[in-house]
Phi, psi and omega in degrees: 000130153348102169326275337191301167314286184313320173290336198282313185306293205290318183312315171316306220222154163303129194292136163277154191304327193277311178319270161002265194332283182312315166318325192254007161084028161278317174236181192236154154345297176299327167267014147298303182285353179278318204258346148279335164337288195314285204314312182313311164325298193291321203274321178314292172322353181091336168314324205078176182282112161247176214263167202273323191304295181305348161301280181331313216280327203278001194276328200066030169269315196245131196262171175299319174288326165300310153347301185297321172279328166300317192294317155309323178253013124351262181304312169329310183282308184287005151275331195293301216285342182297312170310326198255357182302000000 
């Protein structure tokens, strides 16, 4: 995906946590599509819905604190956008 794309999506739509990681070079594209692959995987399987973050986490790609911070600026874009309804 494009910067020119990527940028068009997050101005539009609230940025998703996997999106977020990768902007912030915690991930890479590719262990994105492996850790939604999984979640998709888990849950088609009957497992139920795990959260991406916790893919990632138990993955050992993303640590607690970068969690936290992708969850912050998360919550950041849904007051600015809360703000402007």
């Amino acid at each position: 995906m494009t910067d020119d794309v990527r940028n068009r999506i997050s101005a539009k739509y609230c940025p998703r946590f996997g999106q977020l990681a990768v902007e912030f070079g915690f991930i890479s594209e590719a262990q994105l599509a492996e850790a939604l692959a999984s979640q998709v995987h888990q849950e088609l399987a009957g497992r139920g819905h795990r959260l991406l973050g916790e893919i990632l986490f138990r993955k050992k790609l993303v640590s607690a604190p970068q969690i936290d911070q992708v969850m912050r600026e998360l919550l950041r874009h849904a007051a600015a956008n809360a703000d402007q309804a």
